[in-house]
ROLOVO-124301 format. One record per residue: residue number from 1; residue in one letter; y, z, x of N, C-alpha, C in turn. Coordinates in steps of 0.05 Angstrom, whole numbers, plus 5000, padded with zeros to 4 digits. Layout:
ROLOVO-124301
<pt NUM, 'A', <Y, Z, X>, <Y, Z, X>, <Y, Z, X>>,
...
***
This chain:
ROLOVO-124301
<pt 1, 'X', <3274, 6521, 6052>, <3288, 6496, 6051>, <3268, 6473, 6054>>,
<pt 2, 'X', <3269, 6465, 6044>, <3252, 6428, 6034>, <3260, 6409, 6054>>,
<pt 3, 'X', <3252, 6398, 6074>, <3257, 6379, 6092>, <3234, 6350, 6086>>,
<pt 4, 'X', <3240, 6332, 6087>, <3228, 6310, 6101>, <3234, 6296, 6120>>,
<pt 5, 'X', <3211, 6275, 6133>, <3204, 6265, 6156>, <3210, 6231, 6146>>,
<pt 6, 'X', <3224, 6220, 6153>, <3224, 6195, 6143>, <3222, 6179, 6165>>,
<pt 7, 'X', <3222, 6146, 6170>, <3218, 6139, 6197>, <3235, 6124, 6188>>,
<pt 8, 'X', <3268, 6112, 6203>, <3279, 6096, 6205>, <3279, 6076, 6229>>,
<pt 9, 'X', <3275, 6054, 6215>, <3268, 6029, 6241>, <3299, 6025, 6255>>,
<pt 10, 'X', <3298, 6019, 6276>, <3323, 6011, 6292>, <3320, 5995, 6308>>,
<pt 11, 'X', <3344, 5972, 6308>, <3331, 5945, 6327>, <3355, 5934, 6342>>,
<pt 12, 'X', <3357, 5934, 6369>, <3377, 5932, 6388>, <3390, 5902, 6379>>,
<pt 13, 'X', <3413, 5889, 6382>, <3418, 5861, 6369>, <3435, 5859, 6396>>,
<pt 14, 'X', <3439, 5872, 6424>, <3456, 5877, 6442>, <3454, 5893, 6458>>,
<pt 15, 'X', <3435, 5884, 6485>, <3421, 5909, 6501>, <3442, 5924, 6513>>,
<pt 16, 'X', <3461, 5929, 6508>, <3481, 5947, 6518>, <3479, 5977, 6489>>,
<pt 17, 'X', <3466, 5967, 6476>, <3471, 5984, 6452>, <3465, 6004, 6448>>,
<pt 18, 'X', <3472, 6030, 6442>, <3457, 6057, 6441>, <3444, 6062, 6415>>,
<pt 19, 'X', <3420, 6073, 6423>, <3409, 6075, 6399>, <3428, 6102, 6372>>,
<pt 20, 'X', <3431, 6101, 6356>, <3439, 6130, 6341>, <3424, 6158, 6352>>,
<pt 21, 'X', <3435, 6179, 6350>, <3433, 6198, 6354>, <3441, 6222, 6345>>,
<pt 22, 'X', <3422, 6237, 6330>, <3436, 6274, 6332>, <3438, 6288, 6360>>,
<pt 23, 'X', <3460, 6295, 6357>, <3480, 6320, 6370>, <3461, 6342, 6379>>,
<pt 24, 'X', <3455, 6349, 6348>, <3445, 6380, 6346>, <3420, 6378, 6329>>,
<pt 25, 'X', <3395, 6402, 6337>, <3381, 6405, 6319>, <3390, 6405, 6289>>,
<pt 26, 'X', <3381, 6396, 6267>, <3393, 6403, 6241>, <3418, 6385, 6239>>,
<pt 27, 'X', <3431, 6377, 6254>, <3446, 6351, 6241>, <3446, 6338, 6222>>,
<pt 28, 'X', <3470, 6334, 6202>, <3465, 6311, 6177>, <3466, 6283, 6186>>,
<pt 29, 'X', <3484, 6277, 6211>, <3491, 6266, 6214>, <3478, 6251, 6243>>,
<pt 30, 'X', <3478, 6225, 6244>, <3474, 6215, 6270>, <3500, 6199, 6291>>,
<pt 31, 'X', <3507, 6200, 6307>, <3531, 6195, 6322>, <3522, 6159, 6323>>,
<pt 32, 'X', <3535, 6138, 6313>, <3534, 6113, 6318>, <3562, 6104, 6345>>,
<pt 33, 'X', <3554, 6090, 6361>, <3563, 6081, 6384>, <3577, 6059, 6392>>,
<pt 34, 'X', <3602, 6044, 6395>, <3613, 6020, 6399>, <3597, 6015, 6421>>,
<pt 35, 'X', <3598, 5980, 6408>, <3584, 5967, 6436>, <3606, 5954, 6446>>,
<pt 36, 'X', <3632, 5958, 6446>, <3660, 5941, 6456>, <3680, 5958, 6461>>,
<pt 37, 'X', <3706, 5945, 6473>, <3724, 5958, 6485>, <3738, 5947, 6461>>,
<pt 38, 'X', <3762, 5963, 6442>, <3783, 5958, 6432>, <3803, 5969, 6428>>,
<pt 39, 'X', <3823, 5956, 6419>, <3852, 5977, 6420>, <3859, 5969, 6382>>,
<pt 40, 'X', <3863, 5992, 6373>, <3874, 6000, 6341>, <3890, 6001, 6334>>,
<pt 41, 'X', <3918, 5991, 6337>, <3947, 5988, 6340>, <3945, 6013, 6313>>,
<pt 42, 'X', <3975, 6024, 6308>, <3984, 6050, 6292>, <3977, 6030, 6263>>,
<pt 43, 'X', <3970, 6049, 6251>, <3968, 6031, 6218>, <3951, 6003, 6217>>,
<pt 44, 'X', <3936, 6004, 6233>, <3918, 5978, 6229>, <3890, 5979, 6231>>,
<pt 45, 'X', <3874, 5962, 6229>, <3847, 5968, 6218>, <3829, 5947, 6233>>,
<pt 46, 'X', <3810, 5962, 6247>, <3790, 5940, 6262>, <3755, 5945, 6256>>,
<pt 47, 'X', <3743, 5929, 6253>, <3716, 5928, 6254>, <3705, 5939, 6279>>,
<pt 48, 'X', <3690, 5948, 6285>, <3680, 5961, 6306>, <3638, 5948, 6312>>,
<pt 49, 'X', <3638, 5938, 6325>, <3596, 5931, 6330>, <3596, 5956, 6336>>,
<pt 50, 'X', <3568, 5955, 6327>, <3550, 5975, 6339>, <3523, 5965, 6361>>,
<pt 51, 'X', <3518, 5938, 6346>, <3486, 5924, 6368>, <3470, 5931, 6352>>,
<pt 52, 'X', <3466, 5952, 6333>, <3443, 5953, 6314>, <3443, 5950, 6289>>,
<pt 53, 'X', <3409, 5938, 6278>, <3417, 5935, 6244>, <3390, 5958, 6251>>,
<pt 54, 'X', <3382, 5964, 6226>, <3367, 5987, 6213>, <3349, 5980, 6195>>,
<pt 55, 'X', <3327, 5984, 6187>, <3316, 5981, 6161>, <3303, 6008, 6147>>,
<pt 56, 'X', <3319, 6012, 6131>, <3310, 6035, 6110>, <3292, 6045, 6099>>,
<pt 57, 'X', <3282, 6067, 6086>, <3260, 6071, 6082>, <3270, 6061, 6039>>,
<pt 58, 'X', <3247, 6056, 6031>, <3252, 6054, 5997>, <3261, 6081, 5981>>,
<pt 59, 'X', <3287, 6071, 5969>, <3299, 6091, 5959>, <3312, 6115, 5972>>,
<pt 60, 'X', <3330, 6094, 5995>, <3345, 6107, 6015>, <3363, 6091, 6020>>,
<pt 61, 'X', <3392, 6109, 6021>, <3420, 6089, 6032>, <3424, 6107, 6060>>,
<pt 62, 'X', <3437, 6086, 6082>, <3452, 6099, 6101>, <3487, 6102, 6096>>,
<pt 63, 'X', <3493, 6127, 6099>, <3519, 6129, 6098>, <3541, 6131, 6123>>,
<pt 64, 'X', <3561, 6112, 6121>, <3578, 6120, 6153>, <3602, 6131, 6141>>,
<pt 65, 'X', <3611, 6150, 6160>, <3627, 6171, 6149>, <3639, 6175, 6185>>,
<pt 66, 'X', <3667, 6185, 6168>, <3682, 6190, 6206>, <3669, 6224, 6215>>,
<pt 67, 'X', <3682, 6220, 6237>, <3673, 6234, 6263>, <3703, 6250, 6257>>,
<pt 68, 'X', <3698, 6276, 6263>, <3722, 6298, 6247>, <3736, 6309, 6277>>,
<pt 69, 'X', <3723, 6308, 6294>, <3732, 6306, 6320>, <3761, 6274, 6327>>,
<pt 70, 'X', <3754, 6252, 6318>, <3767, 6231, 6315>, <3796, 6232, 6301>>,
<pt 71, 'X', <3787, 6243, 6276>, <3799, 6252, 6256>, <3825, 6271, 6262>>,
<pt 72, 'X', <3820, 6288, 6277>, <3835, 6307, 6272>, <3851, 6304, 6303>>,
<pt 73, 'X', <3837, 6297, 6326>, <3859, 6295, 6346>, <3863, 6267, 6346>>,
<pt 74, 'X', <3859, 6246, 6341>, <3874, 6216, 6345>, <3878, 6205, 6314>>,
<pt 75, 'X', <3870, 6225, 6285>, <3876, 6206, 6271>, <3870, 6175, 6260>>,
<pt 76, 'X', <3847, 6176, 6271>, <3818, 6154, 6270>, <3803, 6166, 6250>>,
<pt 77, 'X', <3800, 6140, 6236>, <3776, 6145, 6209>, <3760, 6124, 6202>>,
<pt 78, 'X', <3735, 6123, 6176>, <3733, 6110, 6173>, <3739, 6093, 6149>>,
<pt 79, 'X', <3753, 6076, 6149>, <3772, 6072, 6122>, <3757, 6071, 6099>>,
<pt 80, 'X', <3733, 6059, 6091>, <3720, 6064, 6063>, <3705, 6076, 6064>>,
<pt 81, 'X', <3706, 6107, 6076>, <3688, 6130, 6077>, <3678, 6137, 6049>>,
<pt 82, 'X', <3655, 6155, 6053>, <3641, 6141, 6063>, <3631, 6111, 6061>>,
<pt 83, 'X', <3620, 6092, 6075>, <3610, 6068, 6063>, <3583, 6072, 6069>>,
<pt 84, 'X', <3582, 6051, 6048>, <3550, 6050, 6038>, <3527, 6022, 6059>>,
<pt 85, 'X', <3512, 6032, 6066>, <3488, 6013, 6076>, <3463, 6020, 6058>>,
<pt 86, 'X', <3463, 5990, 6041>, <3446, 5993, 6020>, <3412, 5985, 6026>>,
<pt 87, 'X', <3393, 5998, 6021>, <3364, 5995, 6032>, <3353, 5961, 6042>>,
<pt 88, 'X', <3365, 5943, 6030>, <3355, 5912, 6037>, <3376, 5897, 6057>>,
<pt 89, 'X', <3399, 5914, 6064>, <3416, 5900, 6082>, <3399, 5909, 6104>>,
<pt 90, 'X', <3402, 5882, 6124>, <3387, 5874, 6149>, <3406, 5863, 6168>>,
<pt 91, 'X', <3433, 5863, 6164>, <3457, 5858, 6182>, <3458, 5878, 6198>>,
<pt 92, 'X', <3484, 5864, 6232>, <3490, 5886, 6233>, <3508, 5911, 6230>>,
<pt 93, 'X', <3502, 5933, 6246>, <3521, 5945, 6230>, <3540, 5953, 6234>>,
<pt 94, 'X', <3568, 5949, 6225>, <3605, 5953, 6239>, <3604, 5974, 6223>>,
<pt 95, 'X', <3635, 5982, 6230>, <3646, 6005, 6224>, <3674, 6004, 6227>>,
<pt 96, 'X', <3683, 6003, 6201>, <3713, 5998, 6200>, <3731, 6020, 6193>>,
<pt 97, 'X', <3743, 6020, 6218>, <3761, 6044, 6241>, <3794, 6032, 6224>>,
<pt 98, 'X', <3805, 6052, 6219>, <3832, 6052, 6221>, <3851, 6072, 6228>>,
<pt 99, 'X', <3870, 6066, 6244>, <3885, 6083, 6256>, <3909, 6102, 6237>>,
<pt 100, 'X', <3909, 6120, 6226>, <3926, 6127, 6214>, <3956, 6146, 6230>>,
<pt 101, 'X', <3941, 6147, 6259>, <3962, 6156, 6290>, <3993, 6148, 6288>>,
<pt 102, 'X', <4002, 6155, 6314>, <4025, 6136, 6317>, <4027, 6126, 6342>>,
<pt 103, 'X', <4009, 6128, 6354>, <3995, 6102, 6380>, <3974, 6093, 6371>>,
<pt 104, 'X', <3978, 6063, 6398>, <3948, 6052, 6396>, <3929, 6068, 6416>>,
<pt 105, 'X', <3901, 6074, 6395>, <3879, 6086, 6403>, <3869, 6068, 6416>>,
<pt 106, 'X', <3849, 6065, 6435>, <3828, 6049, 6450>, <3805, 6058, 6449>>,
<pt 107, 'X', <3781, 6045, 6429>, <3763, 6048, 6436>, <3748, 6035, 6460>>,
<pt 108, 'X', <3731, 6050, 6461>, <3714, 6044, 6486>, <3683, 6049, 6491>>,
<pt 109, 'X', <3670, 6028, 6497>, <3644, 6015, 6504>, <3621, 6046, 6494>>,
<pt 110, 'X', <3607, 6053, 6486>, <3587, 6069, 6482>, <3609, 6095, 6470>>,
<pt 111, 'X', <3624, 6090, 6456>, <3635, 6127, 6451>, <3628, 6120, 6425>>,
<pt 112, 'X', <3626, 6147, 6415>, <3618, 6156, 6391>, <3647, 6149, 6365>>,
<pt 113, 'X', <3646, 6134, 6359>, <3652, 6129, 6330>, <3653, 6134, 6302>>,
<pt 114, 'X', <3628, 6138, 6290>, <3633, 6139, 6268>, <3599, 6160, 6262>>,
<pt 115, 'X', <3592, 6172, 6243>, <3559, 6193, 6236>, <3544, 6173, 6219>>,
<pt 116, 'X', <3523, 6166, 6212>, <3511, 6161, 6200>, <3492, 6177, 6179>>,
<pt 117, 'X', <3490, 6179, 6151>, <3475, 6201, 6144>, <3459, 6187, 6124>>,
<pt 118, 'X', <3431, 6183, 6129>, <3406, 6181, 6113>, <3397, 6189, 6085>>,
<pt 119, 'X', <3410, 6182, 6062>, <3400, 6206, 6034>, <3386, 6192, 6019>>,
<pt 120, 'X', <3376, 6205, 6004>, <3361, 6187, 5976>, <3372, 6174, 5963>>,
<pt 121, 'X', <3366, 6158, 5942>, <3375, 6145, 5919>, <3360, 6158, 5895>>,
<pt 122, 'X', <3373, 6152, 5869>, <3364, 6154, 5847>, <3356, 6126, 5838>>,
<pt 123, 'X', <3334, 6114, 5822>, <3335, 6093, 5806>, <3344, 6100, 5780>>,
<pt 124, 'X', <3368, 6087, 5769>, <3380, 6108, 5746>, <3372, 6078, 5729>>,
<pt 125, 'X', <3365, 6090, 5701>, <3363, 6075, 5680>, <3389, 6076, 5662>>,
<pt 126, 'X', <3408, 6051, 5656>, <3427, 6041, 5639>, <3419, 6047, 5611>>,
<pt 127, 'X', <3440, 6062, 5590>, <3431, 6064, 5569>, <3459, 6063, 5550>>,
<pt 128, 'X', <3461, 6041, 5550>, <3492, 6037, 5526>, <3495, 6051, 5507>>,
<pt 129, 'X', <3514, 6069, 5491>, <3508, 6084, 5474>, <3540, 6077, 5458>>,
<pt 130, 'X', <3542, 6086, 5437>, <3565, 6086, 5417>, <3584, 6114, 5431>>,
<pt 131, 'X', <3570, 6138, 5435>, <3592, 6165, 5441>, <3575, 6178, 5461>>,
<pt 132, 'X', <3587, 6190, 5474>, <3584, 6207, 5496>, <3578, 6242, 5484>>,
<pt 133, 'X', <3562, 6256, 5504>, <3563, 6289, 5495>, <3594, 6300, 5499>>,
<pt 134, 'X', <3601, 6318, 5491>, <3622, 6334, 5497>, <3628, 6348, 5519>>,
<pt 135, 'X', <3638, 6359, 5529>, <3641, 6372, 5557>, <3666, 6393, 5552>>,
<pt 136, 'X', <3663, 6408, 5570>, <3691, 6427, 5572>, <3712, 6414, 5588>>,
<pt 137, 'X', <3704, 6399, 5611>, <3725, 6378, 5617>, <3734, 6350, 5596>>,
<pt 138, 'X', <3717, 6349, 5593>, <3724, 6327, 5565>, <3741, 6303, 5593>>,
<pt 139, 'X', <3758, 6291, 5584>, <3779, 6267, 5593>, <3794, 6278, 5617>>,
<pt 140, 'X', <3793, 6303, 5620>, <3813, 6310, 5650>, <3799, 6297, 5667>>,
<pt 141, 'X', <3831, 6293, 5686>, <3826, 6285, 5713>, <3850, 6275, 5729>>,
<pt 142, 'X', <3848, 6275, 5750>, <3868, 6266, 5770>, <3880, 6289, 5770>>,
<pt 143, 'X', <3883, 6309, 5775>, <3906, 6343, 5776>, <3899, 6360, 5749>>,
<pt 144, 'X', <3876, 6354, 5735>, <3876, 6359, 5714>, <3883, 6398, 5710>>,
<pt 145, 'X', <3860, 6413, 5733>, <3864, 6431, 5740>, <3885, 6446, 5749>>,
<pt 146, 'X', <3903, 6432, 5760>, <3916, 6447, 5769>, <3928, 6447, 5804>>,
<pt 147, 'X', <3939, 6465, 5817>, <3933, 6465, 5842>, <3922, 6494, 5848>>,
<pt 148, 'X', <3934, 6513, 5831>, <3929, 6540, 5834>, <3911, 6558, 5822>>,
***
């Protein structure tokens, strides 16, 4: 298996802030941290701080993606999963939590929120064309398959 070593910069914006972190050796993912106390009323949607912005390495996005632990016992996600942190953003960085429960959740000061995952980019070159190749899927989509 093919690994690299990349160095991601990380810069506190809020000394209460935890830095990101893997869990586990081999992690895809890094655990990002609220720096605030909030409450998520049922069906509603809040921004969440973290205290840090990041700067990327070239030809690298950060991705935030929910926490499946969240997910599965309170029904917390992250609503435009994944979202994208694109290599020149220098903001910081939120994470927008929505409750899909039927209480209000409370977050709270340093808990783990939402993974962050580091991948490459492609530089793809645009090339307008009159027709497309053929495919065996051709135009399916949305159930095209089937369920069974």
């Amino acid at each position: 298996m093919m690994t690299y070593d990349i160095n991601l910069r990380v810069m506190r914006i809020d000394e209460s802030a935890k830095l990101p972190e893997f869990a586990h050796e081999g992690d895809a993912g890094m655990d990002l941290f609220s720096i605030e106390d909030k409450s998520i009323p049922p069906g509603e949607t809040v921004l969440i701080r973290t205290g840090i912005k990041i700067e990327l390495p070239p030809y690298t996005e950060a991705q935030i993606r929910p926490r499946s632990g969240l997910a599965l016992k309170n029904s917390i996600t992250v609503l435009n999963t994944p979202g994208t942190i694109d290599q020149g953003y220098r903001g910081e960085i939120g994470v927008i939590l929505i409750n899909h429960g039927k209480h209000t959740f409370k977050v709270e000061k340093h808990m783990k929120i939402a993974q962050m995952v580091v991948k490459p980019i492609l530089k793809v070159n645009l090339t307008e064309v009159k027709d497309l190749s053929k495919s065996d899927r051709s135009e399916g989509g949305f159930g095209s398959t089937g369920l069974k």
